[in-house]
N, C-alpha and C positions, 0 to 999 in steps of 0.2 A: 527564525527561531521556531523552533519544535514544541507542541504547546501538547500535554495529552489530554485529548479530546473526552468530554466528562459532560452524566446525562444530568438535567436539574431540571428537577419538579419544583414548581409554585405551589402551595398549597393557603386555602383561608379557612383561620378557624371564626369560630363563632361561640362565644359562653351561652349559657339557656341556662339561668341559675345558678347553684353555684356548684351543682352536679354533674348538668351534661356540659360536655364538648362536643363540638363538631367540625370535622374534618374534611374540607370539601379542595378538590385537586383543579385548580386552576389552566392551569397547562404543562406542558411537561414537552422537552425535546430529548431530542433522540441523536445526538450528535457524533456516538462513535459508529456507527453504524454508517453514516451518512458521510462521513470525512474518509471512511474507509475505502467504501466505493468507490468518488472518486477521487481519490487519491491512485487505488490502483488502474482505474479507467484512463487517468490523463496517462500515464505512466507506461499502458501498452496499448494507448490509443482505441481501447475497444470496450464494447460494452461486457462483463463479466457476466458466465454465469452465474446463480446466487446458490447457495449451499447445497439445496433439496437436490437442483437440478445436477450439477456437477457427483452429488454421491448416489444418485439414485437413480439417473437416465430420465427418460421422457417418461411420463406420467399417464395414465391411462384418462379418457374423458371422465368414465364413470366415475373416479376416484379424484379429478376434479371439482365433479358437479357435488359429491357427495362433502367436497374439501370447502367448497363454497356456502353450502348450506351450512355448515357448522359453521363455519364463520360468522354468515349471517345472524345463527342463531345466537352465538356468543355474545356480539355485540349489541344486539337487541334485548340483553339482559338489563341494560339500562344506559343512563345518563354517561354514567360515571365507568364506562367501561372502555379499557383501552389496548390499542391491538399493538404488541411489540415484535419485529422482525428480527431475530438474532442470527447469530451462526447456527446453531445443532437443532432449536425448536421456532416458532412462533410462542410468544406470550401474550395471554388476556389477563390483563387486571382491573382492580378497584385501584387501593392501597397496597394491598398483596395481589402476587401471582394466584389466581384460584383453577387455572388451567396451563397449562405447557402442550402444544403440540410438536410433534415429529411428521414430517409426512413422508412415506414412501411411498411406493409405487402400485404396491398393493394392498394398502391401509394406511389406519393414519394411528398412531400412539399418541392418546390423550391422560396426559397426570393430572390427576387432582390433587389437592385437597382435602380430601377426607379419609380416613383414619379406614381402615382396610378390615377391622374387623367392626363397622357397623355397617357392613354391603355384605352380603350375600355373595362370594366369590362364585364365578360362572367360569366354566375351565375356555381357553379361546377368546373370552370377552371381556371379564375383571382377573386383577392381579396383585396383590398385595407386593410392591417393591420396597417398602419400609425398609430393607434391611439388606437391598440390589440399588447397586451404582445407577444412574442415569440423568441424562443430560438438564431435564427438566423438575421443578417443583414439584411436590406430591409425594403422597404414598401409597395412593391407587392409583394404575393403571389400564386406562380402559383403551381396547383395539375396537374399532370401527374398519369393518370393510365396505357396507352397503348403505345405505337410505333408512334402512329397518335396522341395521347397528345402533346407527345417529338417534333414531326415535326412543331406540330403550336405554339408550345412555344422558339422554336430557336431562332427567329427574335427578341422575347424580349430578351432571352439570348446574341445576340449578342451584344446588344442594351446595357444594361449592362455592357457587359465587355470594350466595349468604351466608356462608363464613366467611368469609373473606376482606 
C-alpha cells in the first residue's frame, strides 16, 4: 500500500505565567524527500543527481566554498536552526522559513524575510520580489556571488532569522 509520505514536527511548549508561551521544536523529519530518493534510486538502480546539480551543471569551487560558508553561517544562527533540502531551494528555519536558497552555478539567490522596503535596495545585490513569483520564502532577495557578497548580506540574514 502506497502511503503519502508526510514531514512531522514535534514541538514542546512551555507556560511562564499566564502570558508567555514557549515554543521549543523537538525534532522534526523530513520524509518526502527521503522516500523520494530512494524510491527512485532502487528503481533505476543508481545514485540520482539532486536538483541544483541536474538544472544547473557542475558548480564552480569558488561558488562552493562561498555556498558552504553561508551555510555555516546560517546554522550557526543558533540552537534552533534547521537546514531543509528541497526540490528548487534549500530551507533554513526556526518555526518559519527565514531564508530559502537557490544555488546556481554562478551565485546563489537568497529570499528572506524581510519586507523590501526597510533595506536599501542595491541594483545587482537586493531585490524587492514581493510582487515576482519564485520558488522560495521572502520578499527580498538577496544574489551572493563572492565571500564579500556573503559578508554584506549577513546583517540582513541575521535580521531575518529574528523575525522569524
Amino acid at each position: 500500500m502506497l502511503q503519502i509520505p508526510r514531514n512531522i514536527e514535534l514541538l514542546r511548549y512551555r507556560r511562564y505565567g499566564g502570558d508567555l508561551l514557549l515554543l521549543e521544536l523537538v525534532q522534526a523529519s523530513n520524509t518526502v524527500a527521503t522516500q523520494r530518493r530512494s524510491h527512485v534510486s532502487e528503481a533505476e538502480g543508481e545514485k540520482q543527481p539532486s536538483a541544483r546539480t541536474a538544472e544547473t551543471g557542475a558548480e564552480p569551487q569558488a561558488m562552493q566554498d562561498v555556498w558552504e560558508s553561508l551555510k555555516a553561517f546560517l546554522l550557526a544562527l543558533g540552537d534552533d536552526v534547521q537546514m531543509k533540502e528541497l526540490e528548487q531551494y534549500v530551507a533554513f528555519r526556526r518555526l518559519k522559513n527565514f531564508a530559502c536558497i537557490k544555488r546556481r552555478p554562478k551565485d546563489l539567490l537568497v529570499w528572506t524575510k524581510l519586507d523590501p522596503s526597510s533595506v536599501p535596495l542595491e541594483e545587482g545585490f537586493t531585490r524587492d520580489v514581493s510582487q515576482i513569483g519564485h520558488a522560495g520564502t521572502g520578499d527580498l532577495e538577496i544574489r551572493i556571488h563572492t565571500a564579500a557578497d556573503l559578508e554584506r548580506a549577513q546583517p540582513l540574514l541575521l535580521r531575518s532569522y529574528h523575525g522569524a
